[in-house]
C-alpha positions, 0 to 999 in steps of 0.5 A: 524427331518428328515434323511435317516439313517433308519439302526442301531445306536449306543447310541452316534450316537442317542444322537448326532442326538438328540442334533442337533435336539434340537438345530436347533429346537432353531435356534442354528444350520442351518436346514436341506435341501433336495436334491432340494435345499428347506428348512425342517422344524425342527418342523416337527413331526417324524413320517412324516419326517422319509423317508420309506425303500422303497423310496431308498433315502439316501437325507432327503427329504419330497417328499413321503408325497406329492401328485403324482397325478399332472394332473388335473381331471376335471369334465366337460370332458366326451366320446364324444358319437358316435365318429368313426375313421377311416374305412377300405375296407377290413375285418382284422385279428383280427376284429368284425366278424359281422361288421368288425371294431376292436374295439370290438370283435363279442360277444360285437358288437352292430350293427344288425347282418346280413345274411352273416358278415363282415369276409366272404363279406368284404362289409360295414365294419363299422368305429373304434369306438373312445376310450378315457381314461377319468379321473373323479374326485368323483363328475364327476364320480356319474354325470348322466348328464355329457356328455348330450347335452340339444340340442338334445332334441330340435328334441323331442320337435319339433316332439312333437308339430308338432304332438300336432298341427296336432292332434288339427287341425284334430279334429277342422276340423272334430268338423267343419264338425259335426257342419256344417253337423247338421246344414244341417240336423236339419233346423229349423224356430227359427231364434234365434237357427239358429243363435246359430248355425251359431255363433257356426260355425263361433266359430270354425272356429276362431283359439283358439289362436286369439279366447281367451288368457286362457294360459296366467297366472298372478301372484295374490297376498295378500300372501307371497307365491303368492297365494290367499286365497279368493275372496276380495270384497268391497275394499274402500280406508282408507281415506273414511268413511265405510258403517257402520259409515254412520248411527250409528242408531241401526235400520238403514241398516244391516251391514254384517261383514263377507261379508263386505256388506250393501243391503240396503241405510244407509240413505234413506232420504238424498240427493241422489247427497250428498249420496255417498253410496246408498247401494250394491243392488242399485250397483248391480242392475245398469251399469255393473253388470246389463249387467254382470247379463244379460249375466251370464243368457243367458249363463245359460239358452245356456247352459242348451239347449245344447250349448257349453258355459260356463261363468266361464270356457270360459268368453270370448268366452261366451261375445262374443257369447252374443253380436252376439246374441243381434246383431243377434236379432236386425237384426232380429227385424228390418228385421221383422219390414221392412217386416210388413211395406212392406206389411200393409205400413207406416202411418207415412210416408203418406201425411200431417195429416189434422189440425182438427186431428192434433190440435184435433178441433173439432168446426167451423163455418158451414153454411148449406142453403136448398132452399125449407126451408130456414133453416139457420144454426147458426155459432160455432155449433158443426160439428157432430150435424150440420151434423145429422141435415141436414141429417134429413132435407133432 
């Protein structure tokens, strides 16, 4: 029940206003209405209905437990940073001795403080600063990021990267001249040194960007976070047979169940077009995995002479060095073989190889005369004995 008669009562007058609550509390009379027109609730508890002495009003009303706070608070809204206003020509009274603006006073003045200030030269009076009067709620007043600018960083990047690239760019140049000036100095007859050298020279030259794509990061899987636990080896479909139902004799090939590996063929004596799994070391020792074999060795055997060449850290940039390499050697190779037959010649390259040589006969018909004797040879002698014969005679 709500009413402005906070002063004295007699018993009647309280037993009156009682029996008026009761009945408009049942509906039995109309309820009370405050000075705006709006309707009170007779089921309001008393101690939120009684209007305070403080208020003045003699209207039962329920305006002093509303919210006065009508504007809205926002937020987003922040000081705009570094904002000026307007700037004058002339030193005021009254404004920063050191700057001259007369938003600050000198004790609170942010600028450099020069030889002479602003007060006594009435040159560079420095802008109004632009103050606000800003409402912030709870969250925007504990914000730290209220008011930033995520733009403003892009000129930190910028000058980061710019340097990060200007320092890359120095040192390949001077790991280029390092190389080259060894090369100068270090001449060797190792023709396959030298061309170490030189894949190393033309290595440095490639930009790292088109040399290799190490930066690119793929997403593994086989776990619910993403990641791998281990290396998996020796994947087959589910369809097929596995290696250790080929042969289910007990002294047939060992089957390793950790690895998942089987060295040796399971069936030996099978068909080799029939025989679908002829073991990991047939595998191993044929197509890629020989030529990977191949290349993991020249990079170990590079490796330990000092050059700089790593298969697990840099497989790319290791693969391409190998097949320069084996480029280089064939070269190499060839141009020795062109020198050899410059100098010694070329019997593949001569005239016709005669018949005897060719077919390997050795037996013709051969008739020999000698006046003084008149030593006839017979035919189909052998050509070695007939010649050592007439030499005698003669």
């Amino acid at each position: 029940m709500a009413t402005a008669s906070v002063g004295f009562k007699s018993r009647e007058d309280r037993r009156k206003q009682n029996e008026l609550g009761e009945a408009r509390k049942a509906g039995l009379a109309p309820p009370e209405v405050d000075k705006d027109g709006k309707v009170i609730n007779p089921h309001t508890p008393q101690f939120l209905s009684i209007v305070p002495c403080y208020s003045n009003s003699e209207n039962p009303s329920l305006e002093h437990q509303k919210n006065w706070k009508t504007e809205n608070v926002s937020t987003k809204a922040y000081y705009q940073r570094g904002a000026k206003t307007n700037q004058a020509e002339k030193y005021r009274k009254g404004a920063c001795q050191n700057c001259g603006a007369m938003t600050h006073d000198v004790k609170t003045c942010m600028d450099r403080p020069p030889k002479v200030g602003a007060k006594y030269t009435d040159k560079n009076i420095a802008p109004n600063e632009r103050i606000e009067s800003i409402e912030l709620d709870y969250d925007g007043k504990r914000d730290r990021w209220n008011g930033y600018d995520p733009l403003n960083y892009h000129f930190v990047m910028d000058r980061f990267e710019a340097k990060e690239e200007a320092r890359k760019k120095y040192l390949k140049e001077e790991h280029l001249k390092k190389l080259e000036e060894k090369n100068n100095n270090d001449a060797t007859s190792d023709g396959e040194e030298e061309e170490d050298d030189v894949v190393r020279v033309d290595e440095a030259k490639v930009d790292e960007s088109k040399q290799r794509d190490f930066a690119k990061v793929t997403k593994r899987v086989r776990t619910t976070d993403g990641g791998s636990t281990r290396t998996v080896r020796n994947l087959r479909i589910r369809e097929d047979t596995a290696k250790y139902l080929r042969n289910l004799d007990v002294n047939s090939a060992y089957y390793d169940p950790k690895s998942r590996s089987m060295r040796e063929d399971p069936l030996p004596d099978a068909d080799p077009n029939d025989n679908f799994c002829l073991g990991d070391n047939q595998y191993r020792n044929s197509g890629q995995a020989l030529e990977f074999k191949q290349l993991n060795t020249y990079s170990c055997e590079a490796f330990e002479k000092g050059q700089d060449m790593h298969m697990q850290a840099a497989p790319s940039q290791a693969e391409l060095v190998y097949k320069r390499v084996k480029v280089a050697k064939e070269n190499q190779k060839s141009q020795r073989k062109d020198a050899i037959m410059a100098k010694y010649g070329n019997a593949a390259t001569k005239d016709d190889i005669p018949m005897e040589l060719l077919l390997g006969q050795s037996v013709r018909q051969v008739e020999l005369h000698k006046p003084a004797s008149g030593i006839k040879l017979v035919p189909n002698v052998n050509f070695d004995l007939c010649f050592l014969l007439f030499v005698f005679i003669s």
